[in-house]
N, C-alpha and C positions, 0 to 999 in steps of 0.2 A: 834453494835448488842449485843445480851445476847452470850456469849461465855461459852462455859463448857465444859473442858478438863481434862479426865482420871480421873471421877469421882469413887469413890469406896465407899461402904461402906456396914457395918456388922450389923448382929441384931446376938446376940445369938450364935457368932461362926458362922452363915449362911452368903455366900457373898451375898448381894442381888443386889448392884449397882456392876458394873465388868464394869471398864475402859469408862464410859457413858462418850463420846465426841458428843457436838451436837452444831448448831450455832439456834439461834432463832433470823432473819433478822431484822430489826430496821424498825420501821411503816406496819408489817406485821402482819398476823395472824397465827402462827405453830400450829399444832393441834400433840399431842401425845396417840398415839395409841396402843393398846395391850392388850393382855386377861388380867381379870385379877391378879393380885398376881407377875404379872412381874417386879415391881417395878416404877410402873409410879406414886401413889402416894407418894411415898420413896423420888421417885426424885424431885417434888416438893417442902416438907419439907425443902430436903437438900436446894434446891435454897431461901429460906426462911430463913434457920436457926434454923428452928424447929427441924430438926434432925441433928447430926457431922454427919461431912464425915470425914473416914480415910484420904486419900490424892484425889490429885484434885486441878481444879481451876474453878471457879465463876467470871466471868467479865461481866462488866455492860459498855459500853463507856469506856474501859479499866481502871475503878476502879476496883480494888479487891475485892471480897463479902465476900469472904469465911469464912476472921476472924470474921467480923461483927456480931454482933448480930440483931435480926428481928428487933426492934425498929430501931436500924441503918438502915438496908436496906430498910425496909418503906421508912425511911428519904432519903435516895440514891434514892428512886423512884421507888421502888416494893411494886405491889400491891397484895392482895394475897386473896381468894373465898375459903375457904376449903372444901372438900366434906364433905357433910351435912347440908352446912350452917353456923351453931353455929352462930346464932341470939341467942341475949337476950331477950330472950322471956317476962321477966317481964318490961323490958324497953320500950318504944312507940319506934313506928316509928320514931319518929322525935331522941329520944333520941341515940337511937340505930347509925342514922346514924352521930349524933355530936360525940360518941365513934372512928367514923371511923377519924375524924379530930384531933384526939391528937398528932399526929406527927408535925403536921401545926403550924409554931410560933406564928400567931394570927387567928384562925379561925375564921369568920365574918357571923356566920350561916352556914343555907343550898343554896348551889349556886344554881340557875334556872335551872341550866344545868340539875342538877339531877332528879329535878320534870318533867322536858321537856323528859330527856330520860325514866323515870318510872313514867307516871303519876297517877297512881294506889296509889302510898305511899304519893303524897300529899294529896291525895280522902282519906288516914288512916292514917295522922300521929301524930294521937292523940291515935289510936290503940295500944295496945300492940303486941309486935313482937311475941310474942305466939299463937295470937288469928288470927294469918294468914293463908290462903292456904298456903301449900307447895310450889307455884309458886310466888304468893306476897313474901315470906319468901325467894325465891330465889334471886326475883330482889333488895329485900331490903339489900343481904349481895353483891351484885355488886355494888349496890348504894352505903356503908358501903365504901368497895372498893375504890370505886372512891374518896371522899371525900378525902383522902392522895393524890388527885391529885399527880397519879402515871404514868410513863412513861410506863412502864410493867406492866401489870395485867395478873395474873396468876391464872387460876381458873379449879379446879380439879371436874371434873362430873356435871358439871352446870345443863345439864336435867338428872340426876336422879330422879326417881318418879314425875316428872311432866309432866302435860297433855299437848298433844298436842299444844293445841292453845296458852300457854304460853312458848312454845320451839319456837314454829315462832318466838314469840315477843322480845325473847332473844337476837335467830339468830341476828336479824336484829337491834335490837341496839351491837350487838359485832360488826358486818358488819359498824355499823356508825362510833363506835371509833377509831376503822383503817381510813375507807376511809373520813371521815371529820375532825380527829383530832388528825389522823398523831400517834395511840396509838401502840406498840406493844403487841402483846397477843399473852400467853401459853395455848393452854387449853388443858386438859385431857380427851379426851370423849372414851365413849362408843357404843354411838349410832352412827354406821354409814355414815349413808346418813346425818346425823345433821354437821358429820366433813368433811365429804365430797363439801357439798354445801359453810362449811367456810374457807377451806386449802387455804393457799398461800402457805403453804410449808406442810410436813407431815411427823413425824420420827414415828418410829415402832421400840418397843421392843419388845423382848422374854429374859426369864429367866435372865432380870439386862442388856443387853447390846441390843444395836442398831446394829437393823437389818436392814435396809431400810429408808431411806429417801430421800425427790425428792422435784419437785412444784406437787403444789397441784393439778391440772389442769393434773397430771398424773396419780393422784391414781386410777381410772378405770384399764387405758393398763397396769399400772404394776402389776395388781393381790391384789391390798393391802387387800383389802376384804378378800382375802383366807389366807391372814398371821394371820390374828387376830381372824379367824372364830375356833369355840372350835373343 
């Protein structure tokens, strides 16, 4: 499993991570929850490498992360969705997602797999990634993603600002890479009833530390709603 132990870490003199210990189960889905400013996208980074942690530990299958730098961890099998996206917008579809294959010692194209799971970016991937809905532009930094054929995929507000009927579509290819291909997922949501419907597991912070975590199949009876509601 993704293991993280007494994480800490500072912006500016402000503590913002305070002792984050959490497990994220191996072929499961943990969804991370919280108002925001809590530091769930902080915590991200840090599992990333995008931001230091003062002290702590980052374990993957009992490798070490924490020295690593992100290209390393890629290569160790973390996948990483940043909130907002950050698509290259001047790049096509197609090219944007051979960016995602640079960690791969011989990438061989775009595998089937990915057109099969977004078939929207084979229908545009002559497109530029700029000339996309917000929703194409979302599944194309998953697709991105995936291409590091990652054991962990880690993706922070995947439906923000998208509509409806491309948050089903999400759902339910995140729902496939667990249950058909054995993936583990981090994800960071907002929206409720979206993290709800995908928790195998559920952690909750407030002000940098874990307040609450359980299976997911519990957040109902234990109130989580009300811990995260402003």
């Amino acid at each position: 499993m993704l293991d993280i132990a007494g994480l800490n870490q500072y912006y500016s003199g402000s503590h913002i991570l305070r002792d984050v210990s959490l497990q994220a189960p191996e072929g499961k889905l943990s969804v991370l929850l919280g108002r925001n400013g809590v530091g769930k996208s902080t915590l991200l980074k840090c599992l990333m490498g995008v931001v230091p942690i003062r002290s702590g530990s980052i374990q993957w299958h009992g490798q070490a992360l924490e020295a690593l730098k992100p290209h390393a961890r890629v290569a160790a099998g973390l996948g990483y969705v940043p909130q907002g996206r950050e698509i290259f917008p001047r790049l096509t579809v197609e090219e944007n997602l051979l960016v995602g294959a640079a960690s791969r010692k011989a990438p061989k194209g775009i595998p089937a797999q990915i057109y099969e799971l977004f078939p929207v970016l084979k229908d545009m991937k002559s497109r530029r990634g700029g000339d996309l809905s917000g929703g194409q532009q979302q599944q194309l930094a998953i697709g991105r993603a995936l291409m590091s054929e990652p054991r962990v995929l880690i993706l922070d507000e995947p439906t923000e600002g998208i509509q409806p009927n491309i948050i089903q579509d999400i759902g339910r290819t995140l729902r496939r890479l667990v249950d058909e291909f054995g993936m583990t997922i981090v994800l960071v949501e907002q929206y409720y009833e979206f993290a709800e419907m995908l928790a195998d597991h559920y952690v909750v912070m407030d002000r940098g530390e874990v307040i609450a975590h359980g299976p997911g199949a519990e957040m109902q009876d234990k109130g989580v709603r009300s811990l995260i509601s402003v």
